[in-house]
C-alpha positions as CSV (number, residue, x, y, z in Angstrom):
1,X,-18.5,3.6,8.1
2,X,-18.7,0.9,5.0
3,X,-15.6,2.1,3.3
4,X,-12.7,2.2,6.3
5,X,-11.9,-0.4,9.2
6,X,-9.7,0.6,11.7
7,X,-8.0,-2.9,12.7
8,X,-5.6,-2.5,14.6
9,X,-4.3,0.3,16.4
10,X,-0.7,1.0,19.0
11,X,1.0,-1.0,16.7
12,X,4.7,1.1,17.5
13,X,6.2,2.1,14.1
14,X,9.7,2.7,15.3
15,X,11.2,-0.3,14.1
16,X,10.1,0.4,10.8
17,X,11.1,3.9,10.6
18,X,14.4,3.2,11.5
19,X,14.8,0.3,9.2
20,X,13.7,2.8,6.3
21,X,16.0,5.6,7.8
22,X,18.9,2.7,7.6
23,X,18.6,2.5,3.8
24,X,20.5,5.8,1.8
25,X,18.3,7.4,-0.4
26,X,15.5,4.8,-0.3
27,X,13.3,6.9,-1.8
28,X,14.9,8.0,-4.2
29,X,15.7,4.0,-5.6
30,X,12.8,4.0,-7.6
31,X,10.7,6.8,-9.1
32,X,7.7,4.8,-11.0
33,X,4.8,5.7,-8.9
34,X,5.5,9.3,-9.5
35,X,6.4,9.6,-12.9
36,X,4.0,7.4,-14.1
37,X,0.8,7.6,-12.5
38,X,-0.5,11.6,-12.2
39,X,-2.8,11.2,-9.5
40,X,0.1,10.0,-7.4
41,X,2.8,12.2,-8.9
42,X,3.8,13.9,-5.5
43,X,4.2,10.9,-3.4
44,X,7.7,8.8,-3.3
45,X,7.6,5.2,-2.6
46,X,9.4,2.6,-1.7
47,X,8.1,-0.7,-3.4
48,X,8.5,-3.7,-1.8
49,X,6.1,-6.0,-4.0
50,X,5.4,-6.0,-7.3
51,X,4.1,-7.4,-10.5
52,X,5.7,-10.3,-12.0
53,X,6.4,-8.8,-15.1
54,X,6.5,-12.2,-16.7
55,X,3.3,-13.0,-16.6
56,X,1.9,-9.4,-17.9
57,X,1.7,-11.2,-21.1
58,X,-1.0,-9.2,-23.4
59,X,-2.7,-8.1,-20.3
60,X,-2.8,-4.6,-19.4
61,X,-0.7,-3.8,-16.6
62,X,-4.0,-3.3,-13.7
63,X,-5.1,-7.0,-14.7
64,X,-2.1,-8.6,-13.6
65,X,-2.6,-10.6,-10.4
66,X,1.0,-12.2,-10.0
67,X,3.4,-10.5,-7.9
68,X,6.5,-11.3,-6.5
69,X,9.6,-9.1,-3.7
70,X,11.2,-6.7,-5.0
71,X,15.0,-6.7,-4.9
72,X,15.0,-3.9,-3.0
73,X,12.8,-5.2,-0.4
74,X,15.7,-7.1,0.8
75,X,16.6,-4.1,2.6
76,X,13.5,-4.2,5.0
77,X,13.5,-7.5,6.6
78,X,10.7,-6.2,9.2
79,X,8.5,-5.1,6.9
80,X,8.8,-8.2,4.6
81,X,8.0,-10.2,7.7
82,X,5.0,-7.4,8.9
83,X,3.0,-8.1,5.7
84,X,3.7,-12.3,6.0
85,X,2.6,-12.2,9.1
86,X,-0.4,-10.2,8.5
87,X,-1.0,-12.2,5.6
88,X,-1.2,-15.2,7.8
89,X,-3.7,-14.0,10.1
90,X,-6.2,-12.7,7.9
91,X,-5.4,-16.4,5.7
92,X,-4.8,-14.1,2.2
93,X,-2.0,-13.8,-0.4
94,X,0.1,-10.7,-0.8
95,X,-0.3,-8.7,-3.8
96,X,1.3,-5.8,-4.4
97,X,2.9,-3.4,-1.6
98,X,4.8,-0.6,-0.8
99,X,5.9,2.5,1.6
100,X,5.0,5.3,0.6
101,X,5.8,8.9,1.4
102,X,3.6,11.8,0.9
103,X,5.6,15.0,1.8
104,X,4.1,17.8,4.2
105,X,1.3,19.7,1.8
106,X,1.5,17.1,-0.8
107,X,-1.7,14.7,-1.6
108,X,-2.8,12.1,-4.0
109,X,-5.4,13.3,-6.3
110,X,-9.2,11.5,-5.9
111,X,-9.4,8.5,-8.5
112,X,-9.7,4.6,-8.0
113,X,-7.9,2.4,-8.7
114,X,-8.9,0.3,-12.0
115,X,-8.8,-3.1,-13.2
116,X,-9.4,-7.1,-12.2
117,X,-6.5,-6.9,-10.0
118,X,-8.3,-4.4,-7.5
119,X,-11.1,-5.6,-7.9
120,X,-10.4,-8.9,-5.5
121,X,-8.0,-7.8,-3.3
122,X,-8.7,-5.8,0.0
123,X,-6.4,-2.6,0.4
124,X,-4.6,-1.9,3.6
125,X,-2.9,0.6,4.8
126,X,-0.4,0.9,7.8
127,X,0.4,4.5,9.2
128,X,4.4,4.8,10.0
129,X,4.3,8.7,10.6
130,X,1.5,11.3,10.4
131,X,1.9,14.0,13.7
132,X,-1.7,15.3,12.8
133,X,-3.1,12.1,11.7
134,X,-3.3,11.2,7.8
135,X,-6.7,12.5,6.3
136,X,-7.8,10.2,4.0
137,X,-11.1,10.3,1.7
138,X,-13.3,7.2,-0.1
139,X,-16.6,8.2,-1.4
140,X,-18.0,10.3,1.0
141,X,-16.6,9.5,3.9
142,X,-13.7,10.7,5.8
143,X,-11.2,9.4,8.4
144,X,-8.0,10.6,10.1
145,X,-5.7,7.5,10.2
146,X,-3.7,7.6,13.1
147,X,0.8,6.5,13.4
148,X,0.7,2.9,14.7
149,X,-2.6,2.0,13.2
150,X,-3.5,0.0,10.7
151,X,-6.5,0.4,8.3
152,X,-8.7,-1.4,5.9
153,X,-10.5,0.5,2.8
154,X,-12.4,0.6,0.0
155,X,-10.3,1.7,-3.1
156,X,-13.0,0.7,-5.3
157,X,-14.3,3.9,-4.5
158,X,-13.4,7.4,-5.3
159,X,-10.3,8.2,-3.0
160,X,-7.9,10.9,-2.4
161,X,-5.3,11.5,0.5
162,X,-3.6,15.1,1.8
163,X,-1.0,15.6,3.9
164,X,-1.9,18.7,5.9
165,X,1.0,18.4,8.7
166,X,4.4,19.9,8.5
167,X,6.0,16.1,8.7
168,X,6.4,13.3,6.1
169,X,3.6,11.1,5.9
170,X,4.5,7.6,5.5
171,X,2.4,4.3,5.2
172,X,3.0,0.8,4.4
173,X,0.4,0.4,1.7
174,X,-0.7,-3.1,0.5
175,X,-2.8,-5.6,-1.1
176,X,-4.2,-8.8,-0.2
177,X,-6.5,-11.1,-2.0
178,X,-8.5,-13.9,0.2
179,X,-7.1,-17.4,0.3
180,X,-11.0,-18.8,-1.0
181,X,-10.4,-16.7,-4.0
182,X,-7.1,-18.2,-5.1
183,X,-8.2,-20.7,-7.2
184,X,-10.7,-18.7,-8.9
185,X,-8.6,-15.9,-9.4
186,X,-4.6,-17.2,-10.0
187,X,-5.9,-21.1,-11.1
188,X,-4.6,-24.1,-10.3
189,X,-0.9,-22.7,-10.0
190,X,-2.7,-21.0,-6.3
């Protein structure tokens, strides 16, 4: 397989779960992802990093590489400190991340993701609930992530996702770009 790594696996998603379940109507806080990007239109998310909106400047919106906590993210402590931690063992910056739920026969339509920003970052995905597994596609391969494992992947290939179970699927979903890239990539300010 070029375009997954499984890295980690019987990671136990509990804590996380019931930090999410601990919020009232987390997913309903925020409806960007849906309503304005089709291919992800029935999926609900939870964003807990996103762009500095500052610095969009004259850029379009998928060349932004600053990003910054949500407000919201306040509200999930563990998985602020999941993704610093991971960060630190894999010696990257965070970029943009989220949970994200797609419901039972809902998927996210084939496309990749455009722009600079993706284009130095490394996509990761953490599976929080899937019963059957979450079937994911990039180019022509296939995988069935597995709840508690954590997965690398190429979204600079075409990609899609289905939820084929009769349960929520939920990942943590996230970006990180390589510490030897910061200065190339964010400048001095890295």
């Amino acid at each position: 397989m070029q375009y997954f790594k499984r890295l980690k696996s019987e990671i136990d998603p509990t804590p996380f779960l019931d930090e999410i379940n601990g919020v009232a109507n987390a997913w309903d806080a925020s409806t960007g992802r849906q309503d304005k990007i089709a291919v992800q239109r029935e999926a609900k998310a939870i964003p807990l990093r996103g762009l500095r909106k500052s610095a969009i400047g004259g850029r379009k919106r998928c060349d932004v590489h600053e990003s910054r906590w949500t407000t919201g993210s306040q509200n999930y402590p563990l998985a602020r400190a999941f993704l610093e931690d991971f960060a630190r063992e894999q010696d990257s910056i965070l970029g943009q991340g989220k949970i994200v739920c797609l419901p039972a026969g809902k998927r996210v339509y084939p496309h990749i993701d455009r722009g600079q920003y993706y284009r130095v970052r490394n996509r990761y995905h953490f599976v929080l609930n899937s019963a059957l597994g979450s079937w994911m596609k990039a180019g022509d391969e296939e995988v069935r992530m597995k709840q508690g494992e954590l997965w690398w992947f190429d979204n600079d290939q075409m990609h899609e996702a289905n939820n084929d179970g009769d349960q929520d699927r939920i990942h943590m979903i996230f970006d990180m770009l390589p510490r030897h890239l910061a200065e190339e990539v964010l400048g001095t300010a890295a």
